[in-house]
N, CA, C and O atoms as a Tinker XYZ file with bonds, in Angstrom:
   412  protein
     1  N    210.144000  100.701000   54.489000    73     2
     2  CA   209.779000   99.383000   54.935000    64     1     3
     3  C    208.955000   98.742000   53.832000    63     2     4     5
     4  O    208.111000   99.417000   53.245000    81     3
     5  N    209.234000   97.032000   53.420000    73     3     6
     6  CA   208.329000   96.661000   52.368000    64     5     7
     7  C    207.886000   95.497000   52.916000    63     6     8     9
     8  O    208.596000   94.614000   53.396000    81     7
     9  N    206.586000   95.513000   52.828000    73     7    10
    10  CA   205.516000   94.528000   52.959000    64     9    11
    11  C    204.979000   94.028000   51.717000    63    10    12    13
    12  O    204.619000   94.540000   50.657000    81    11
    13  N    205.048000   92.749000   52.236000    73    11    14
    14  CA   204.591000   91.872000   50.799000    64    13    15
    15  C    204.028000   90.685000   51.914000    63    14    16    17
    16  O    204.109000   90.505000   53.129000    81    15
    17  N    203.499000   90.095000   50.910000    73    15    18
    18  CA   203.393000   88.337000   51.274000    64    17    19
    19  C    203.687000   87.228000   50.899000    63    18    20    21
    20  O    203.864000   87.199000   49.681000    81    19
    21  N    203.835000   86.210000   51.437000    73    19    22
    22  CA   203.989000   84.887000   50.735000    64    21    23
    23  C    203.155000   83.643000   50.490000    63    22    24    25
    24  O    203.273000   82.421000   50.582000    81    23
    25  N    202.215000   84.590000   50.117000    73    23    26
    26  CA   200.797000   83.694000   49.202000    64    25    27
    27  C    201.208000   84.615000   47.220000    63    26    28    29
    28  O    200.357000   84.377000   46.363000    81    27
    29  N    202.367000   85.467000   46.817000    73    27    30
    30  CA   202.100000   85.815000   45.750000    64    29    31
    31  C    203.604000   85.142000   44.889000    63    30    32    33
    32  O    204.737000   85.602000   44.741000    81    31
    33  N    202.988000   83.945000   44.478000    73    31    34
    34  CA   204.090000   83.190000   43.994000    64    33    35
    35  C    204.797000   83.673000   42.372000    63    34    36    37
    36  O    205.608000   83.032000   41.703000    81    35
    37  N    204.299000   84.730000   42.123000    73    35    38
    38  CA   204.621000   85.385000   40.907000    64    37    39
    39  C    205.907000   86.422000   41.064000    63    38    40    41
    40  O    206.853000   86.562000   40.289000    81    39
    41  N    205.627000   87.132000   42.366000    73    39    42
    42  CA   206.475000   88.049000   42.984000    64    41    43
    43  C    207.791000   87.555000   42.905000    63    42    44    45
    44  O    208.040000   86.439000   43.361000    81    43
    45  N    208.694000   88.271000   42.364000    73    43    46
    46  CA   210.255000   87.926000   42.043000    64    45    47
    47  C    211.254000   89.151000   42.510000    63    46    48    49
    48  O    210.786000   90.290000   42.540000    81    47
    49  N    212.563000   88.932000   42.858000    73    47    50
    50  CA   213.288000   89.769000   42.634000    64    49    51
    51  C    213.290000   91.187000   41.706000    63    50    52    53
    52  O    213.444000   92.361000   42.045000    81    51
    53  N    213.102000   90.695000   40.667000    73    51    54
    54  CA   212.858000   92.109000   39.680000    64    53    55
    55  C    211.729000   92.916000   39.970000    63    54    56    57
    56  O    211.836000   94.138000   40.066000    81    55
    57  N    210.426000   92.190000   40.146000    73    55    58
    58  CA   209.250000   93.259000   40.316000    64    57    59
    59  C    209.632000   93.825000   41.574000    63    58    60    61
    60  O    209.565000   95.044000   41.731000    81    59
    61  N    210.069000   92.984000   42.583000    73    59    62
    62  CA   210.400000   93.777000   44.026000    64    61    63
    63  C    211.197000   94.812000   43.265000    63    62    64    65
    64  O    210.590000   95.879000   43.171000    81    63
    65  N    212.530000   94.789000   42.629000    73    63    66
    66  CA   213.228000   95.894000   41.901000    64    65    67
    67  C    212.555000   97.117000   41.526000    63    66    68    69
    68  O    213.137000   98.176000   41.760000    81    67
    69  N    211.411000   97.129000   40.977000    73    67    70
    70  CA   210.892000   97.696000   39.841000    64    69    71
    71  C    210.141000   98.899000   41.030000    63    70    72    73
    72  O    210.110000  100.104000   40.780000    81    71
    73  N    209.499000   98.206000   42.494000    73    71    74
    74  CA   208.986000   99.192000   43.766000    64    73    75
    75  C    210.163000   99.787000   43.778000    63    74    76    77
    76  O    210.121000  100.972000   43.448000    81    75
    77  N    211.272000   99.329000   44.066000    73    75    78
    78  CA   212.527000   99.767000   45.083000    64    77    79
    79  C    212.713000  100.971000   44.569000    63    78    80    81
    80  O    212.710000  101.982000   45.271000    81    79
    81  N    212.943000  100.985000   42.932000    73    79    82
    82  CA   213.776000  102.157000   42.174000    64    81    83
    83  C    212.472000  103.467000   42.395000    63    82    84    85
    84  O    212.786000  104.637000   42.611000    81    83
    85  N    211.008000  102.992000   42.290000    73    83    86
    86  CA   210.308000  103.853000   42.019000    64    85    87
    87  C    210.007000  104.893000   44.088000    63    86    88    89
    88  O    209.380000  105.898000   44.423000    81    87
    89  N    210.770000  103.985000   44.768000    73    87    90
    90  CA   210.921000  104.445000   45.845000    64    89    91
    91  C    211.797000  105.288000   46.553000    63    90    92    93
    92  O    211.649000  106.123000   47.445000    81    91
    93  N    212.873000  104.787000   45.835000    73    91    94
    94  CA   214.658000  105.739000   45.694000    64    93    95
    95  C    213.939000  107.501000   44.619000    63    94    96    97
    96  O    214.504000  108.593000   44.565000    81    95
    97  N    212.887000  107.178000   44.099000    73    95    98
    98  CA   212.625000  108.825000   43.622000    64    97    99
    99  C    211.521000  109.227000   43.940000    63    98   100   101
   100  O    210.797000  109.985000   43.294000    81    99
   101  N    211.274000  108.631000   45.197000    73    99   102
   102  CA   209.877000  108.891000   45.802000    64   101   103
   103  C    209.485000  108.934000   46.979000    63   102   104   105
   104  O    208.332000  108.790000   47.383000    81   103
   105  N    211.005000  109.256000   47.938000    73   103   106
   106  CA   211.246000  109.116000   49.353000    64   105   107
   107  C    209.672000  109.512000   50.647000    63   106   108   109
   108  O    209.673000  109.145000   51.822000    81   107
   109  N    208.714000  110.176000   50.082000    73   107   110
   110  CA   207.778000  110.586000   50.940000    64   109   111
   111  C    206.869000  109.901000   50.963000    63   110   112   113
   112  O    206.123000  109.869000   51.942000    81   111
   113  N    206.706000  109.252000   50.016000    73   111   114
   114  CA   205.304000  108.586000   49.423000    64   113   115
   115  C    205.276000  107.312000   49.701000    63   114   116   117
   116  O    206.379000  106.864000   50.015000    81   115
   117  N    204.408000  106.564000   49.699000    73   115   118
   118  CA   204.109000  105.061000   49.723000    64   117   119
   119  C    204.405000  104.430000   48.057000    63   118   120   121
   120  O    204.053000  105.154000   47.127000    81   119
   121  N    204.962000  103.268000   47.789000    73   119   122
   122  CA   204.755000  103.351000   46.616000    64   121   123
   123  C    204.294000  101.509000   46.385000    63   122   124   125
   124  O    204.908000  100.465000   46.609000    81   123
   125  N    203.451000  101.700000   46.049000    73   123   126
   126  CA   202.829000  100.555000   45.718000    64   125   127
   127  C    202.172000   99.422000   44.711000    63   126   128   129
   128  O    202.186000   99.981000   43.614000    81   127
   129  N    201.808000   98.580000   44.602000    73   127   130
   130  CA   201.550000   96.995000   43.748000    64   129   131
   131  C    200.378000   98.124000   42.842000    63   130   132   133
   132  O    199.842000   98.947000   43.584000    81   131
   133  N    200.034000   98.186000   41.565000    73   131   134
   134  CA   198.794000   97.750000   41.181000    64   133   135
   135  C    198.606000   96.902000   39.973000    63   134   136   137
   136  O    199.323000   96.719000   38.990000    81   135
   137  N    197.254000   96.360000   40.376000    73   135   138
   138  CA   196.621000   95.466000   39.371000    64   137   139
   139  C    195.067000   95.122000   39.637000    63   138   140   141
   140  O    194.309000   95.267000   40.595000    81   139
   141  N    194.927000   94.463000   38.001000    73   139   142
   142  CA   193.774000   94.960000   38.109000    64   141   143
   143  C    192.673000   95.608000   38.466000    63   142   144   145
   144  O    191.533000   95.215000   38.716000    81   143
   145  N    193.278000   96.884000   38.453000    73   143   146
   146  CA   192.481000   98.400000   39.137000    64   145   147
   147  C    192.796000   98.031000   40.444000    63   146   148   149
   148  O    191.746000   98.317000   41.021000    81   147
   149  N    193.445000   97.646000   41.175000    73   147   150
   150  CA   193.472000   97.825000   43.100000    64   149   151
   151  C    195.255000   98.128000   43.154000    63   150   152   153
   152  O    196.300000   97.892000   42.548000    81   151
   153  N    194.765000   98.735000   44.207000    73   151   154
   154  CA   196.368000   98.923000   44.659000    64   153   155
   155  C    196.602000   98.083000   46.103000    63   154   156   157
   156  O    195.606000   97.908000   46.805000    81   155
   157  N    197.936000   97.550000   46.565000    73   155   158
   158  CA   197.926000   96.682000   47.024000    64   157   159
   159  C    199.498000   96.482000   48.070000    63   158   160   161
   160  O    199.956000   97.309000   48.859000    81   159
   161  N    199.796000   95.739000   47.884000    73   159   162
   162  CA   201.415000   95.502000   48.551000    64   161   163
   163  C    201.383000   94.216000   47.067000    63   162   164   165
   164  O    200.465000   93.994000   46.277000    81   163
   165  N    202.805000   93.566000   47.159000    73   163   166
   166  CA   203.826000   94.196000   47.844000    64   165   167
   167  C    203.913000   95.878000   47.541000    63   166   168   169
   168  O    203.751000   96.402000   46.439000    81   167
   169  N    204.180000   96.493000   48.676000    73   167   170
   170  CA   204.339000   97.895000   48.845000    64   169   171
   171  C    205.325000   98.456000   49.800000    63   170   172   173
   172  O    205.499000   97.961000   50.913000    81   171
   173  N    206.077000   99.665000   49.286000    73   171   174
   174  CA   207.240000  100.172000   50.421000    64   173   175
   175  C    206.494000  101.534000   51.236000    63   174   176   177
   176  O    205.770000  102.400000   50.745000    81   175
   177  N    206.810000  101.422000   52.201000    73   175   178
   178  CA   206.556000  102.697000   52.964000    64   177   179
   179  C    207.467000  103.852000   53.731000    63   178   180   181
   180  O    208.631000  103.537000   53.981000    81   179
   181  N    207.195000  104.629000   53.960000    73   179   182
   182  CA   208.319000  105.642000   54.468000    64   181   183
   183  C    208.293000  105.122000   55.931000    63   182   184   185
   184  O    207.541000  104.163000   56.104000    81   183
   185  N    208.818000  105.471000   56.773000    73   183   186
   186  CA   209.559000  105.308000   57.997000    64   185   187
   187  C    208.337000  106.004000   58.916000    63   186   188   189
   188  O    207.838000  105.492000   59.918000    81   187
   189  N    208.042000  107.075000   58.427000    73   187   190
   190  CA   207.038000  107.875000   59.218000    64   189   191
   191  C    205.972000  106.977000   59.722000    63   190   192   193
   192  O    205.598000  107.096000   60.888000    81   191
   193  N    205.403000  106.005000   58.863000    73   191   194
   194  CA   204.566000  105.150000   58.886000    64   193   195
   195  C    204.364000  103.816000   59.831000    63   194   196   197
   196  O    203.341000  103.365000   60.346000    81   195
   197  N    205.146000  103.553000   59.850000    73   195   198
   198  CA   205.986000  102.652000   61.456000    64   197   199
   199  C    204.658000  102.525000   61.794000    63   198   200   201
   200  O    203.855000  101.782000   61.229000    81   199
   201  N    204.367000  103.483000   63.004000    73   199   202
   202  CA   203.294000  103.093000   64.250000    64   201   203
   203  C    202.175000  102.482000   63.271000    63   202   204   205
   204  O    201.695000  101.354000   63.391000    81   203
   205  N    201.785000  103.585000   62.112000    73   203   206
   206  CA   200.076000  102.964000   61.745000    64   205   207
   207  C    200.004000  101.327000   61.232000    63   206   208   209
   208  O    199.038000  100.564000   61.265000    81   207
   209  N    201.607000  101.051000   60.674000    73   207   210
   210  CA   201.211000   99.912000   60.112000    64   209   211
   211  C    201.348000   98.658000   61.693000    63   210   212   213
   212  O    200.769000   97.575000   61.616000    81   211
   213  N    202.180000   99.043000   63.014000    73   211   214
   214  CA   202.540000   98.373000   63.667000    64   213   215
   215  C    201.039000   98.336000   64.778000    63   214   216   217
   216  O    200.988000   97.606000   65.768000    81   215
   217  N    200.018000   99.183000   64.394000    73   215   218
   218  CA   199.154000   99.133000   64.856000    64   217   219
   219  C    197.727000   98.540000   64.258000    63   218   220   221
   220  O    196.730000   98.460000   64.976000    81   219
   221  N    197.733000   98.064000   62.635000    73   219   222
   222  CA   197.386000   97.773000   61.991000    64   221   223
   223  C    196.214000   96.427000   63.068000    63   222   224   225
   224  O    196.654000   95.866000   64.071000    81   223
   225  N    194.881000   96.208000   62.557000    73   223   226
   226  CA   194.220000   95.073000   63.241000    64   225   227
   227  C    193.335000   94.854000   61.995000    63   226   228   229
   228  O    193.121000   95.643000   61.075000    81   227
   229  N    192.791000   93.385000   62.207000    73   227   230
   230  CA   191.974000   92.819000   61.064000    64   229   231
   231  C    192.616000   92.630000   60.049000    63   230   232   233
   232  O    193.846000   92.673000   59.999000    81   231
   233  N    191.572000   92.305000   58.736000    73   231   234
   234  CA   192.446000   90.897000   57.820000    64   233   235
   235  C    192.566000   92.402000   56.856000    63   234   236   237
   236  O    192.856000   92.077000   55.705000    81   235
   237  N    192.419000   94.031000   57.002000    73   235   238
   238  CA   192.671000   94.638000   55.658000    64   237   239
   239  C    194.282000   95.341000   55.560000    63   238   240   241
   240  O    194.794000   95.864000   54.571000    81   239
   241  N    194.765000   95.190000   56.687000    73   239   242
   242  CA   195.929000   95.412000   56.487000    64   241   243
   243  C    196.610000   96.452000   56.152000    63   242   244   245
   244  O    196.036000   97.505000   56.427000    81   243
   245  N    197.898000   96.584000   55.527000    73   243   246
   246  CA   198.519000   97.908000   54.772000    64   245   247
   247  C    197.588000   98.413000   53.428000    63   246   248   249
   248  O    197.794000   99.494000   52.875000    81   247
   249  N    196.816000   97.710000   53.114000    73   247   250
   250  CA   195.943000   98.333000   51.923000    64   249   251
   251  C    194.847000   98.894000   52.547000    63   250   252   253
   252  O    193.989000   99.134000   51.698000    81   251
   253  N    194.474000   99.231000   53.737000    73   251   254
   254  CA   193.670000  100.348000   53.867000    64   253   255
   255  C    194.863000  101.242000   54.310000    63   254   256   257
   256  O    194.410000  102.321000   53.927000    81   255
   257  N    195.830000  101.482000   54.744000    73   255   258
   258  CA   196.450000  102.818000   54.970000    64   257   259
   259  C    196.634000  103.043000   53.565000    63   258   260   261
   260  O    195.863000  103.895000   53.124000    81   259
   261  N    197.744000  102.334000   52.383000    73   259   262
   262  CA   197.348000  102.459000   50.801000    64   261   263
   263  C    196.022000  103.359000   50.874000    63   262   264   265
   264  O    196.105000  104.586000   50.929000    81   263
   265  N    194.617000  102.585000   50.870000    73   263   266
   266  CA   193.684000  103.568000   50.211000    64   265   267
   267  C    192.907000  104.663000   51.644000    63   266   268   269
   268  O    191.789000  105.176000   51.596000    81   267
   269  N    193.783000  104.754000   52.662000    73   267   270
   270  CA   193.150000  106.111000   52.758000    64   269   271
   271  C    194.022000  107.362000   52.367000    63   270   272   273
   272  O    193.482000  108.466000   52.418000    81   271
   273  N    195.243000  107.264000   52.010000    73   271   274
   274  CA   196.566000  108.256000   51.662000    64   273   275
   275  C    195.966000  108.462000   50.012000    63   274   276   277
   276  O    195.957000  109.535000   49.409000    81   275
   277  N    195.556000  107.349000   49.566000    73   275   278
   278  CA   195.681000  107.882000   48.509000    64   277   279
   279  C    194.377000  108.882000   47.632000    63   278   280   281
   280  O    194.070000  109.067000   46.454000    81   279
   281  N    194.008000  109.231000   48.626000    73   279   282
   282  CA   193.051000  110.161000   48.654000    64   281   283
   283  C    194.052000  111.804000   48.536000    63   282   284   285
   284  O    193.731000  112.763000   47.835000    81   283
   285  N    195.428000  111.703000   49.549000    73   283   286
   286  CA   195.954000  113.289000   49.657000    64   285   287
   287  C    196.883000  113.280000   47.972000    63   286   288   289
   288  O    197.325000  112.180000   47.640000    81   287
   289  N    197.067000  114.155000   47.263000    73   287   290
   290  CA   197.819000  114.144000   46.312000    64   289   291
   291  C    199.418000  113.773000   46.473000    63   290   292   293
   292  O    200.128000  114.503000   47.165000    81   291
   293  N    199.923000  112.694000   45.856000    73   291   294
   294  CA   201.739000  112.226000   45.863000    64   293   295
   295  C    201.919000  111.794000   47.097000    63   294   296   297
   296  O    203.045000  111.908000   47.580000    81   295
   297  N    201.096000  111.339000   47.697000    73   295   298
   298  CA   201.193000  110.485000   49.253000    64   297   299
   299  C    201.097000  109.031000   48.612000    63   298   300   301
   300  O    201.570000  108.147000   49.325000    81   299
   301  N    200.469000  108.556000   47.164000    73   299   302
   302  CA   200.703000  107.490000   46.787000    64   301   303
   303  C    201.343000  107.352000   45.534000    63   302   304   305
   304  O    201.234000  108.194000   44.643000    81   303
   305  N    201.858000  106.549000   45.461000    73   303   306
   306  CA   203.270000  106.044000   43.953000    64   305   307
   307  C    202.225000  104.863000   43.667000    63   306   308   309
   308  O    201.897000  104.441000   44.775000    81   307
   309  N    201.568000  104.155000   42.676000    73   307   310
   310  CA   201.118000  102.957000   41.995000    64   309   311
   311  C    202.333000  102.700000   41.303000    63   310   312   313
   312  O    202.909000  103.701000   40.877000    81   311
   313  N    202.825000  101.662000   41.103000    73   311   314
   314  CA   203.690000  100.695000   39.960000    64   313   315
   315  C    202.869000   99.877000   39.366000    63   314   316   317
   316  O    202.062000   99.433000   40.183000    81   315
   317  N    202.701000   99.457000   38.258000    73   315   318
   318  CA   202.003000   98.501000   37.500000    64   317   319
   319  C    203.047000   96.849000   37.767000    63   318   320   321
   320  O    204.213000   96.735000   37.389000    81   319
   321  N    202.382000   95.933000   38.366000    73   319   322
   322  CA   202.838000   94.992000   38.892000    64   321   323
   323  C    201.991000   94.040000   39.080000    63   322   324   325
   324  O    201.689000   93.576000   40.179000    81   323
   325  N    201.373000   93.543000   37.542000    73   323   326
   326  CA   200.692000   92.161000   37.578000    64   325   327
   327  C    200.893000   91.322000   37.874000    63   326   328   329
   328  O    199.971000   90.522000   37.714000    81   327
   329  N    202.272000   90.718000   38.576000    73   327   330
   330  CA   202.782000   89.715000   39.487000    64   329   331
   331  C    202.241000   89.931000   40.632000    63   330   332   333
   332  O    202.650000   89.141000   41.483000    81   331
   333  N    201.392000   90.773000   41.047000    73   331   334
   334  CA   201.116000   90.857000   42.534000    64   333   335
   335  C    199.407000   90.434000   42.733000    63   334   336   337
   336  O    198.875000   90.154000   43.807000    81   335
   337  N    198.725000   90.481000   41.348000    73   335   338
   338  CA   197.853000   89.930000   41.316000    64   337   339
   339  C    197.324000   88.918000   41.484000    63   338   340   341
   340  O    196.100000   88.910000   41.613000    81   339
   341  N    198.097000   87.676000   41.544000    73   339   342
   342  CA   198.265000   86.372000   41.066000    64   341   343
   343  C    198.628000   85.771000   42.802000    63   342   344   345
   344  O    199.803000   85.651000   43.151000    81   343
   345  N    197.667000   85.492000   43.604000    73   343   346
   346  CA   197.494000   85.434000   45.301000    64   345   347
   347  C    196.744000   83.850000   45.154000    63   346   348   349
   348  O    196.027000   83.389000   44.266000    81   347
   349  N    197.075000   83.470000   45.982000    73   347   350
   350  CA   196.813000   81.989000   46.545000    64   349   351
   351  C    196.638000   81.978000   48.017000    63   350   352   353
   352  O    197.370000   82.108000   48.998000    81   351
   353  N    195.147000   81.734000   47.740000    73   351   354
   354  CA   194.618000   81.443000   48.976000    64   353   355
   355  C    193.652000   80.222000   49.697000    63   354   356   357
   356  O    193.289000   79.690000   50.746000    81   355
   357  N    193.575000   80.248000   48.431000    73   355   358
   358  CA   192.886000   79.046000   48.964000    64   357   359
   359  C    193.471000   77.451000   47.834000    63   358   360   361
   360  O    193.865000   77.730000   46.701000    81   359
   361  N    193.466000   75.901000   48.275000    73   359   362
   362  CA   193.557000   75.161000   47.667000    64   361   363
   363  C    192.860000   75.760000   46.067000    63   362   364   365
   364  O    193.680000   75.739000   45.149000    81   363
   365  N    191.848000   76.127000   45.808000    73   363   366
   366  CA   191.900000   75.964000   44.197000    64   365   367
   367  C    192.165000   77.035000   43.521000    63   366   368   369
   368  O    191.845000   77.073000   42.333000    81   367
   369  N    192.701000   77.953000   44.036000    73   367   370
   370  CA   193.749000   78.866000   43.235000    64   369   371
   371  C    195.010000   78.421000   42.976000    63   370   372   373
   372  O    195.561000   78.742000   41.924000    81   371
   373  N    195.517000   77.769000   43.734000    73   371   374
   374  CA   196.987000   76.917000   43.553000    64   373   375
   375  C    196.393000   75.932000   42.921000    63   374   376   377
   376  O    197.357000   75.423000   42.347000    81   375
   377  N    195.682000   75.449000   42.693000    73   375   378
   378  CA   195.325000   74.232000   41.469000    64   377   379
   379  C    195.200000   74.588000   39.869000    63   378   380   381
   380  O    195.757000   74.058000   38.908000    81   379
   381  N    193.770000   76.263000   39.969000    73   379   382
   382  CA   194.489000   77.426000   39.058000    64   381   383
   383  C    195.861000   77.499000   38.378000    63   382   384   385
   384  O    196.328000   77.064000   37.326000    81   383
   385  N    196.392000   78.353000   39.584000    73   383   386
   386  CA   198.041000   78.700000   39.166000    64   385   387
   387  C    198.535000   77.712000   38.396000    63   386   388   389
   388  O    199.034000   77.972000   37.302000    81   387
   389  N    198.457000   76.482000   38.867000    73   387   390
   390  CA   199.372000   75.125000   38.395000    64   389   391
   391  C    199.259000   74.761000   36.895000    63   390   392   393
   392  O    200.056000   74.451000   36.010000    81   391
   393  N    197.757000   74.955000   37.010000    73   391   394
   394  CA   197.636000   74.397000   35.487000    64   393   395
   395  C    197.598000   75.896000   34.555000    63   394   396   397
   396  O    197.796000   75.895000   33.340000    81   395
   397  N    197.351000   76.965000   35.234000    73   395   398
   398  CA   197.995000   77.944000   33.911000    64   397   399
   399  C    199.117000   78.409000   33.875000    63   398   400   401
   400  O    199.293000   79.335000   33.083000    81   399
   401  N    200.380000   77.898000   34.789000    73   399   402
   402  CA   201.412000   78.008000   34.573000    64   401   403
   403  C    202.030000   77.029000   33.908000    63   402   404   405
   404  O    202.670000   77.229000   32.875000    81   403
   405  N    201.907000   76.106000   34.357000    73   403   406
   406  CA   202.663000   74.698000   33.289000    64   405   407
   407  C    201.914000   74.843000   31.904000    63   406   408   409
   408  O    202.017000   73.902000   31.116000    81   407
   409  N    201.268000   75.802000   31.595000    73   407   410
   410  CA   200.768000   75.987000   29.793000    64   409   411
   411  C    201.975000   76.476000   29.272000    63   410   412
   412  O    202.070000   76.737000   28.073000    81   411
């Protein structure tokens, strides 16, 4: 299962690619966003995982199941995925984005 959001306007087809493949050789594990030192979504999860994320409450989401697994050894996959960094949340991050993307 992959969770992402749509506040990360960087996120493309390919980086989604780039989880998928590292998930096809990593069937047990979570495998997930990082950047700048955090790990994050977009992130895929195994099936097993279902209930915790469908039980999930409050604003921390699939990144606290992310960081309590990744405490057991190969329960977490990181991908390097600086597109996932790049979150809009509020009006002046999209004002941000705008003007350092049109550079």
């Amino acid at each position: 299962m992959m969770i992402t959001l749509a506040d990360l306007p960087c996120v493309d087809e390919d980086s989604l690619g780039r989880l998928v493949e590292h998930s096809k050789l990593n069937k047990d594990a979570i495998v997930c966003s990082e950047f700048t030192n955090q790990r994050g979504v977009p992130a895929i999860f195994p099936v097993h995982y279902a209930n915790a994320l469908c039980n999930l409450t409050g604003d921390k989401g699939a990144k606290s199941i992310i960081a309590s697994e990744s405490a057991q050894k190969d329960r977490v996959i990181g991908v390097e995925h600086i597109e996932a960094g790049i979150d809009i949340d509020r009006p002046d991050d999209w004002e941000r984005y705008r003007a350092h993307s049109s550079t």
